[in-house]
Each structure stands twice: as structure tokens, then as C-alpha cells.
C-alpha positions as CSV (number, residue, x, y, z in Angstrom):
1,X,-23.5,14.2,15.3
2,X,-21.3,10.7,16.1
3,X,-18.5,9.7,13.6
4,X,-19.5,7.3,10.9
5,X,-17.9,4.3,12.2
6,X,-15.3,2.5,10.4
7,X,-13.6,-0.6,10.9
8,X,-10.8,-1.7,12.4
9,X,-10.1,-5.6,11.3
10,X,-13.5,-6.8,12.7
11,X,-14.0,-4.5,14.8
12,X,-15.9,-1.7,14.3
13,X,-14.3,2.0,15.6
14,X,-13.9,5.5,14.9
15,X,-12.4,6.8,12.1
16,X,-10.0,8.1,14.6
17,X,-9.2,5.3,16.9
18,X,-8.8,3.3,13.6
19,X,-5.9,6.1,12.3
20,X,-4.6,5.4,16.0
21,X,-5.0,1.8,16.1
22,X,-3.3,1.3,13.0
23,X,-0.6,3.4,13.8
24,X,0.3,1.4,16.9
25,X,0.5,-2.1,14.8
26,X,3.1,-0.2,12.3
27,X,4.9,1.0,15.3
28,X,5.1,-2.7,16.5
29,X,5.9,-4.4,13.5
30,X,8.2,-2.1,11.7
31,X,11.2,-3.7,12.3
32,X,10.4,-7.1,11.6
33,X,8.6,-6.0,8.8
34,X,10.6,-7.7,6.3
35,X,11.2,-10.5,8.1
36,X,7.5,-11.2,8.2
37,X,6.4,-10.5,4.9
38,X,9.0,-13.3,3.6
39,X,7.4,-15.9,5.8
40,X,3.8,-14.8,5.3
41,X,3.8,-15.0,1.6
42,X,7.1,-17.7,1.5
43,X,9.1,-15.1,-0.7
44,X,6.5,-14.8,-3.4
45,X,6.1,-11.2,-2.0
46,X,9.5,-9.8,-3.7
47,X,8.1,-11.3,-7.1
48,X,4.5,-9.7,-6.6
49,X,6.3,-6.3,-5.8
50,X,8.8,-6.7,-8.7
51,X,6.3,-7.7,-11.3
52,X,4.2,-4.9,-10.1
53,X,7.2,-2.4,-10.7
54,X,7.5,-3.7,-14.2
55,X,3.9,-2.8,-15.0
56,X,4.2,1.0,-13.4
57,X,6.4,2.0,-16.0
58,X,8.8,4.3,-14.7
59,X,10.5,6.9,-17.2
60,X,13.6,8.3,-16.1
61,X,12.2,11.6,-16.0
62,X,8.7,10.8,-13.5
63,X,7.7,12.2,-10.3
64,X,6.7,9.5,-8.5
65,X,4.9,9.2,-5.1
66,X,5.1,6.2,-3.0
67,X,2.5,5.8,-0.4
68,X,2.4,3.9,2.7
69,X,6.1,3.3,1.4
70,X,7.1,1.8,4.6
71,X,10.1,0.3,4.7
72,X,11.0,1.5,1.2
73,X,11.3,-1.6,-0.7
74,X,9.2,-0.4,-3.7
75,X,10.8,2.6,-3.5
76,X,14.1,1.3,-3.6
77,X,13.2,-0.4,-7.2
78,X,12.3,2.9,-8.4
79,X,15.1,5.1,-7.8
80,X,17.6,3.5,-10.2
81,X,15.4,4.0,-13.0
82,X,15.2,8.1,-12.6
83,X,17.8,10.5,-13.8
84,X,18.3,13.6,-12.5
85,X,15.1,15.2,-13.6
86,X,13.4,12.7,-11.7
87,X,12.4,12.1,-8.4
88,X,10.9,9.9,-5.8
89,X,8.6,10.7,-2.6
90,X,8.2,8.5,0.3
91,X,5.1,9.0,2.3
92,X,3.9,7.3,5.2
93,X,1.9,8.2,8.3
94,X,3.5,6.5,10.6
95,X,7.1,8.0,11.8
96,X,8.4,4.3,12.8
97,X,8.2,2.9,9.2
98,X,9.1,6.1,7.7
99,X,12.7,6.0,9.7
100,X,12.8,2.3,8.9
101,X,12.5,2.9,5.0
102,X,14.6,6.2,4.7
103,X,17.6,4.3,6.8
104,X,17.5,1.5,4.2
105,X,17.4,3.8,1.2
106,X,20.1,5.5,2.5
107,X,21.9,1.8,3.3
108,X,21.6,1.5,-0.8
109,X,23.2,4.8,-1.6
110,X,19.5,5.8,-2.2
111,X,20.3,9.5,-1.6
112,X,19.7,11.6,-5.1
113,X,16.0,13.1,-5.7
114,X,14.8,11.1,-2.9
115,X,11.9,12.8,-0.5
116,X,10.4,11.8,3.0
117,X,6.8,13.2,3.6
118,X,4.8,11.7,6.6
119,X,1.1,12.0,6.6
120,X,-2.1,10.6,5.6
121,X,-3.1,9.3,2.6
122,X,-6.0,10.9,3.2
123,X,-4.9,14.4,3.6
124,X,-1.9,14.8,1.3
125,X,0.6,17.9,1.1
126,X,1.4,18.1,-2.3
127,X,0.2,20.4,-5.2
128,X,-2.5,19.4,-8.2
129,X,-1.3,17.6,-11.6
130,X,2.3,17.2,-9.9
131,X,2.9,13.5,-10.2
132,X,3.2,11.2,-13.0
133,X,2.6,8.0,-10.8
134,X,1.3,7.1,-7.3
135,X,1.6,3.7,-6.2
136,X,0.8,2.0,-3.1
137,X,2.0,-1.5,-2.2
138,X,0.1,-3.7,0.4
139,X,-1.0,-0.4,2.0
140,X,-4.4,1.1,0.8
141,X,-6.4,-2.1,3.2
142,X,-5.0,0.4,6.1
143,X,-6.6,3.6,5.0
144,X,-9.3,4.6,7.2
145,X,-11.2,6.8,4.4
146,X,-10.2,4.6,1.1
147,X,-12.5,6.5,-0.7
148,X,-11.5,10.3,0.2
149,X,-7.9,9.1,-0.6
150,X,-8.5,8.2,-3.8
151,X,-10.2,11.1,-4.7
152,X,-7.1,13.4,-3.3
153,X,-4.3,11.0,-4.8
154,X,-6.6,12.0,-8.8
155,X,-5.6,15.4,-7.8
156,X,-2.3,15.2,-7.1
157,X,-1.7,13.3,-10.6
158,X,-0.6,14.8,-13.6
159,X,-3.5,14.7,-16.7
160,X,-2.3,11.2,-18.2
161,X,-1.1,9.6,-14.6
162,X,-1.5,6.8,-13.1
163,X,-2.8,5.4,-9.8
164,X,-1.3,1.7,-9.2
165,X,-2.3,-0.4,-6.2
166,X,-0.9,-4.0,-5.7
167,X,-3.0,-5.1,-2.7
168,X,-4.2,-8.5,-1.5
169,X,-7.7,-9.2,-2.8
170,X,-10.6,-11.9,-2.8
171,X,-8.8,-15.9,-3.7
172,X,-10.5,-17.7,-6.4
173,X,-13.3,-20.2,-4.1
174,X,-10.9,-22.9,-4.6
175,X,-8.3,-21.4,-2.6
176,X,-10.4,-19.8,0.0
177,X,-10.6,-22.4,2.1
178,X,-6.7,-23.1,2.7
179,X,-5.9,-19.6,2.6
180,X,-8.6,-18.7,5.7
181,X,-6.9,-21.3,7.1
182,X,-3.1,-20.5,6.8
183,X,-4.2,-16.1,7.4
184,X,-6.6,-16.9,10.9
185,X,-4.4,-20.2,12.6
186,X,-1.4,-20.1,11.1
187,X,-0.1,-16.3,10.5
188,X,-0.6,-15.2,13.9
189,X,0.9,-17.8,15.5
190,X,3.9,-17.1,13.2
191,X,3.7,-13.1,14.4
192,X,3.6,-14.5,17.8
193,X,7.2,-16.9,17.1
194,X,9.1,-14.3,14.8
195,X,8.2,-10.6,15.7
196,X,6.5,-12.1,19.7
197,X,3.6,-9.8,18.3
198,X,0.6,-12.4,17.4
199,X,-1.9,-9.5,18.2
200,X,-0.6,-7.4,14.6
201,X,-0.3,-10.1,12.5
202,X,-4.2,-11.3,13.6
203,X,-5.1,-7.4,13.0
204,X,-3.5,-7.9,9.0
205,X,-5.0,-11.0,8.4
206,X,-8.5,-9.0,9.4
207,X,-7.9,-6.4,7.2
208,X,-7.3,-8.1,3.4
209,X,-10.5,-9.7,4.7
210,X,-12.2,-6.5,5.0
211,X,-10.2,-5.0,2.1
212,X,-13.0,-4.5,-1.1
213,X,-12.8,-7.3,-3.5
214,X,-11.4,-6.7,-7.0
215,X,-14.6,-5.1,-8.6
216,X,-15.4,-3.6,-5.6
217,X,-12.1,-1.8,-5.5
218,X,-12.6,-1.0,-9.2
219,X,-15.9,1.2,-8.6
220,X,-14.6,3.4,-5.6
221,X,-11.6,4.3,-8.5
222,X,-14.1,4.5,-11.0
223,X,-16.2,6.9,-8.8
224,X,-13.2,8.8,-7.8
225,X,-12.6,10.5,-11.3
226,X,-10.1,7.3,-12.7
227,X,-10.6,5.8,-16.0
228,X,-9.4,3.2,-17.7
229,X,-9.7,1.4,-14.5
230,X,-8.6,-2.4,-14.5
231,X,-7.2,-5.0,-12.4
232,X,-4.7,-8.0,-13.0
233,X,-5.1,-10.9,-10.5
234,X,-1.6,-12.7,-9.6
235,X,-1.6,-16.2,-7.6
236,X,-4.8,-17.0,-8.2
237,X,-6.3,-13.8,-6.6
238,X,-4.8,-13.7,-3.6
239,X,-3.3,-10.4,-4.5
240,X,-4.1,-8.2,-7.4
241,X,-2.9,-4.7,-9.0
242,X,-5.5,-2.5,-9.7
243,X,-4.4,0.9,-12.1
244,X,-6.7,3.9,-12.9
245,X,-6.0,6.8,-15.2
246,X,-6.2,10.4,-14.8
247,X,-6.9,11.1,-18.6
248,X,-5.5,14.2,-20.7
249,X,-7.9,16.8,-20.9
């Protein structure tokens, strides 16, 4: 029998050419990563992320996995709230972005009850009810099996968890029109100036466009076990953080 097909931006591929397709833009990208995300979203991307880290609610004593950590700039927010009962996992599945994030927590004198796992968010290597939080941060759009991840990230959380996602999402219609503008002419073109990589930076703007909307993404939590599921919208949509429960039994 074929492989259900997936897709890869706007193209439509394998599940597994999309794992290596995907893997070959982080591997190009990675270290202008930072750079890029400044310029794409003009610096409002360190307030999304640090808002976001406000509303995850770290205590000092939570296990907290990080996925598709990257570069380890949520991470790095993290840390410094957990004592020593606490601790921190960066997971990734591709080796580039892992390196680039581990050398820049270590750069912050990042070191204490800090983890590096690389695999796919997908197919996880941790044990049930083991984490008080997961989070992902401009990641899950990249998953080639969203809905199988979600369903092992419920797993891995601890009865009373959370699941917190900030993603880009679906505008409000009277920003849509700009922002197809600026994410189809204008982003690659900047890829193609900053990081001489136009070909990536078309591939991201694909993929919010293919990412599910906010409701959308609010069902496949709903139908992977979460509760409580809701979803705040920040800039007028054009990214939102979506949280799901894993309820005490």
C-alpha cells in the first residue's frame, strides 16, 4: 500500500521525504536562524516568545520538555526559573539546530539540569506522566504527523500537565492581504539577501500557510486526549498560543 501523502509547503510528498525535506532547510538555516527571525517578524518575535513563557507557568520544581527547541531561545527563558529539582529537555530532530541551541545555552552558563534529546516529535524517548510541561515554539507547522505527535506528547505529560504551542496561525481578513504579501514577495527575497538561502525562507512562508487554523488546531488537541483546550491570538492572529490539559484522574 503507498504512503498517505503529506505535504511539504505546497507540495505534496511522502511522509518521509517531508521528515527529509525539512531536515535539510533546518540544516541550511540554522545559523542564521536568529538573525532571520528578527527581520521576519521586526523583533516582535522575542515579545511573542516572552509573553508566551509568562503564560507557561514554570515552577521551580517542573520537568519541562522543549520541542523543536532549536536554537534554545525558549529554553534559555526557562532555565533560570528551575531549582535543582528541576529540569529542562531540549529536543529536536535535526542535529544542526540541536548543536546550535546547546552551544548557546552553554554560552549563558546554561549548564545545571539541562538535557539534549534529538528525535521526532513524533516518536519520542521519554517515559508516561513524566513532564509537567511541553512546549513548542514556531515548531509544530514542521511536524510531518501533527496529529500522532500530539497524541504521544498527552502521554509523556504528567496528570494535570500542560501542552503549550505558540505557532503562527490564520490573520484576522483585514490583515491577510498585506501579510500574503510581505510572507510570498518580500520574506524570501529577504532569505535570499541575509542567509543567500531564498529557497528556505519560501518553504516557511508555505508552511504557516498550511499550518491548521486556530480552531482547526484546537480539535486535533481536543481529539488527542487534551482538555481544557483554548487558544489566545496575539497581533491580530498572526500568531497564536494554543494550551491543552492533561487532567488529574
Amino acid at each position: 500500500m503507498p504512503n498517505k501523502s503529506t505535504h511539504f509547503g505546497y507540495q505534496d510528498v511522502s511522509p518521509e521525504e517531508k521528515t527529509e525535506k525539512v531536515t535539510a532547510v533546518f540544516e541550511s538555516v540554522a545559523g542564521n536562524y536568529d538573525v532571520m527571525n528578527d527581520v521576519m517578524s521586526f523583533g516582535l518575535h522575542r515579545i511573542w516568545k516572552r509573553h508566551f513563557v509568562h503564560l507557561v507557568n514554570i515552577r521551580p520544581h517542573f520537568q519541562i520538555l522543549d520541542l523543536a527547541a532549536g536554537t534554545g531561545d525558549i529554553s534559555a527563558l526557562f532555565a533560570p526559573k528551575l531549582n535543582d529539582k528541576g529540569s529542562i529537555t531540549l529536543c529536536d530532530p535535526n542535529g544542526a539546530m540541536l548543536d546550535e541551541g546547546r552551544q548557546r545555552m552553554v554560552d549563558k552558563g546554561l549548564l545545571k539540569n539541562v538535557h539534549y534529546v534529538q528525535a521526532m516529535g513524533e516518536d519520542l524517548p521519554f517515559p508516561e506522566d513524566h513532564f509537567d510541561r511541553v512546549t513548542i515554539a514556531f515548531g509544530l507547522r514542521n511536524f510531518t504527523d501533527k496529529g500522532k505527535a500530539l497524541r504521544s506528547i498527552f502521554k509523556l505529560l504528567k496528570p494535570g500537565g500542560q501542552l503549550m504551542v505558540l505557532e503562527f496561525s490564520k490573520p484576522n481578513q483585514w490583515l491577510q492581504g498585506v501579510y500574503d504579501t510581505y510572507s510570498f514577495k518580500l520574506l524570501p527575497k529577504m532569505g535570499e539577501i541575509i542567509a543567500k538561502d531564498a529557497e528556505s525562507y519560501q518553504y516557511l512562508a508555505e508552511s504557516i500557510r498550511k499550518h491548521p487554523d486556530q480552531e482547526t488546531l484546537k480539535s486535533m488537541f481536543e481529539a488527542a486526549g487534551f482538555e481544557k483546550c483554548d487558544y489566545l491570538n496575539l497581533n491580530g492572529g498572526i500568531v497564536s498560543i494554543h494550551r491543552g490539559h492533561k487532567l488529574s484522574l
